[in-house]
C-alpha positions in Angstrom: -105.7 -107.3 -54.8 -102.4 -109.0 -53.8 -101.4 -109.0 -57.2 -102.2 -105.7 -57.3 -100.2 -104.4 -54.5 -97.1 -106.8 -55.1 -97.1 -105.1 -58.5 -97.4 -101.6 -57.4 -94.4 -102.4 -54.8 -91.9 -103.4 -57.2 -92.4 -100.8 -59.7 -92.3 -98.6 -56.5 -88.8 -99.8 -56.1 -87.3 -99.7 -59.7 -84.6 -96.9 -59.8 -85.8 -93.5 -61.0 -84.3 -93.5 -65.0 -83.6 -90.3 -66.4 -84.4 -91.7 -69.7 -88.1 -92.1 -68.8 -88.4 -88.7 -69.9 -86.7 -88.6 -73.0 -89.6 -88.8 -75.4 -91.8 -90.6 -72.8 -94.2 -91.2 -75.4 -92.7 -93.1 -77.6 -92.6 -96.8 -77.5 -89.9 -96.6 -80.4 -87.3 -94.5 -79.4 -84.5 -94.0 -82.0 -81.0 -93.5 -81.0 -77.6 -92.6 -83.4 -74.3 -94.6 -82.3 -71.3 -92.6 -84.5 -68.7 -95.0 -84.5 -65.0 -95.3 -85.6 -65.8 -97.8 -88.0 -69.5 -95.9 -89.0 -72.8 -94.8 -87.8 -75.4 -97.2 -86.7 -79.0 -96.4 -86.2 -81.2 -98.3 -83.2 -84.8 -98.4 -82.9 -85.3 -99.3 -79.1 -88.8 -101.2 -78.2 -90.0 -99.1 -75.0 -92.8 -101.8 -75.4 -91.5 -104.6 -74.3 -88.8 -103.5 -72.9 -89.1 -100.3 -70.2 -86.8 -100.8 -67.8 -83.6 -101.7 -69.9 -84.4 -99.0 -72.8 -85.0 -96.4 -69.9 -82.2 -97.5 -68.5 -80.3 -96.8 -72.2 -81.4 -93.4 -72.6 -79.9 -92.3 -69.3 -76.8 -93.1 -70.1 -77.3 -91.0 -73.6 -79.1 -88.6 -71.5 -76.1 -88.0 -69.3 -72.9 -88.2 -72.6 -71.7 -91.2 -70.6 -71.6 -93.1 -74.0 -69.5 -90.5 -75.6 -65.9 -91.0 -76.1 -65.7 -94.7 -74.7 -64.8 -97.9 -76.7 -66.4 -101.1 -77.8 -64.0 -103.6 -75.7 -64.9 -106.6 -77.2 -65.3 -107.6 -80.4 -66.1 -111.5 -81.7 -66.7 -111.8 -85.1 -69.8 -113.8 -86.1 -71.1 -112.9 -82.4 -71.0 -110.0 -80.8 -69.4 -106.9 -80.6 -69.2 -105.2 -77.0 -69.4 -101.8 -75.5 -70.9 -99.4 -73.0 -68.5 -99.7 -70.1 -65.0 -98.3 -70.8 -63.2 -95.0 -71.9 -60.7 -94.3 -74.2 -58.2 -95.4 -71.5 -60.1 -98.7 -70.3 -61.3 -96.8 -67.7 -64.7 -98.1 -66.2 -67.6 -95.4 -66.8 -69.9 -94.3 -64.2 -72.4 -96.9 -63.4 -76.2 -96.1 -62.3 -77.8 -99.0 -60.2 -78.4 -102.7 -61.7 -81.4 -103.3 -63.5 -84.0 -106.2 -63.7 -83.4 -108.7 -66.4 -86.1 -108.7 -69.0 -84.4 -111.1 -71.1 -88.5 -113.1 -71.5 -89.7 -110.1 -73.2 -90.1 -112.1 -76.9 -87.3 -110.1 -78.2 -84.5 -112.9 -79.2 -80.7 -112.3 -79.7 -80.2 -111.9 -83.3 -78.5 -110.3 -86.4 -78.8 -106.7 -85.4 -80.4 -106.6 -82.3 -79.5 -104.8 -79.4 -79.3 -106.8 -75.4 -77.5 -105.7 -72.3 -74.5 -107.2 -71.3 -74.4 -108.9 -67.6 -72.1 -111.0 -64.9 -73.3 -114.5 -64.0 -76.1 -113.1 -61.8 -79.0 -112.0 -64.2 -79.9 -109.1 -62.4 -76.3 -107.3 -62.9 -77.1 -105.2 -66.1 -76.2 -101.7 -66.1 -74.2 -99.5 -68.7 -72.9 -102.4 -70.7 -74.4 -103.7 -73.8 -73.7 -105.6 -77.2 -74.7 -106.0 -80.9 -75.1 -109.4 -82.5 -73.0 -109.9 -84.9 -74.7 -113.0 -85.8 -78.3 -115.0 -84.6 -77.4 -116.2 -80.8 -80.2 -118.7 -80.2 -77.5 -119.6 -76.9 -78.1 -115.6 -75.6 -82.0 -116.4 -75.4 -83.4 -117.2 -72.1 -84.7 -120.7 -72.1 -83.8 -122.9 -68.8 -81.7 -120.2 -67.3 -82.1 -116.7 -67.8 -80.8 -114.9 -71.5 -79.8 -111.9 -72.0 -82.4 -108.5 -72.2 -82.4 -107.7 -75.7 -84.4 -104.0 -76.3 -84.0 -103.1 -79.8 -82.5 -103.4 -83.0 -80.5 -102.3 -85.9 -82.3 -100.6 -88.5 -79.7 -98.6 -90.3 -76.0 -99.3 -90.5 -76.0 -103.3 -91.0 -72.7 -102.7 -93.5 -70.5 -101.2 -90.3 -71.6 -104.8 -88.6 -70.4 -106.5 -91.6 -67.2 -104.4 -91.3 -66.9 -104.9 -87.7 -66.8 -108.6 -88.9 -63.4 -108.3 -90.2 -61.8 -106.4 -87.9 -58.3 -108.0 -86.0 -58.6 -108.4 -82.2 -55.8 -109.3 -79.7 -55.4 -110.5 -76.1 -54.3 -107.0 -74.7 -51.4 -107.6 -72.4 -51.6 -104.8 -70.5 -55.5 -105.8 -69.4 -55.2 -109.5 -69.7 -58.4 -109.4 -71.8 -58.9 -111.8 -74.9 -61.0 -110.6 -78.4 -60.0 -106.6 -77.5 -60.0 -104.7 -81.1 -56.1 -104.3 -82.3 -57.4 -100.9 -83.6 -59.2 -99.3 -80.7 -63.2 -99.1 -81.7 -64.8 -96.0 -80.7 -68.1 -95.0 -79.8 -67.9 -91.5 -80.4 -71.2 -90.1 -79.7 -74.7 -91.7 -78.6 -77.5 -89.3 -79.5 -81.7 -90.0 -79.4 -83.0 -88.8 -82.9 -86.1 -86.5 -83.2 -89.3 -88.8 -83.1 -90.7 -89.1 -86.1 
């Protein structure tokens, strides 16, 4: 009964996500990312993963996606976005989410994890794409990294994201930030098949 209840409390207090609605039956929701450099087609896993791929689709849900940049870019590791316009200007953030980096899901080629601070629990609009399998993302003694989905169309623009130049951009002071600015155009959920 404690169980129970302790249960019942916390989901109580997860943050309402928008993207609970967005084709709330569907464990395998698919979403469209046009990029700069090509598109790239994710199939999210609402199974083992809830929170983080509700928390996804809100931020599709709402455009906030549209028009912003992928930030960071390591070759043979991962390739950032989620969190910044055109102009480097931080997007809207919804509340933090919990990490469910123990979901079974790991951190390689072509899958799909938020990106976080130091604190595990500080996940919110940001997320990345392995570039590469990064056994060192996993959770293991200390918490990973919540990966919720993966590439299933589109692995040639990874392998072209591969090759692209970054800098250290002066005016930020960030390091690995694409010479050519990488865009994330639009983010759109596809009809469920």
């Amino acid at each position: 009964m404690r169980l129970w209840l302790m249960t019942v409390t916390l989901l109580c207090s997860l943050p309402l996500l928008a993207g609970q609605f967005m084709q709330p039956d569907n464990l395998y929701p698919r979403v469209q990312l046009e990029t700069s450099a090509g598109d790239i087609v994710l199939e999210l896993d609402r199974s083992r993963a809830p929170i983080t791929v509700n928390n996804f689709l809100s931020y599709v849900k709402s455009n906030a996606y549209n028009n912003t940049i992928f930030h960071r870019l390591i070759p043979d590791f991962v390739v950032q976005g989620g969190g910044y316009d055109m102009q480097f200007k931080e997007i809207k953030q919804n509340k933090t989410i919990f990490n469910e980096a123990g979901n079974g899901l790991k951190n390689q080629l072509g899958s799909i994890a938020m990106a976080r601070l130091s604190d595990p629990h500080t996940a919110s609009s940001q997320f990345y794409i392995n570039l590469a399998d990064n056994n060192s993302l996993d959770p293991g003694l200390r918490w990973g990294y919540a990966v919720f989905g993966r590439v299933v169309s589109g692995f040639e623009v990874l392998d072209n994201l591969n090759l692209l130049e970054t800098e250290t951009s002066v005016s930020l002071g960030w390091p690995d930030v694409p010479r050519q600015p990488l865009l994330l155009k639009t983010v759109r959920l596809l009809p469920s098949e």
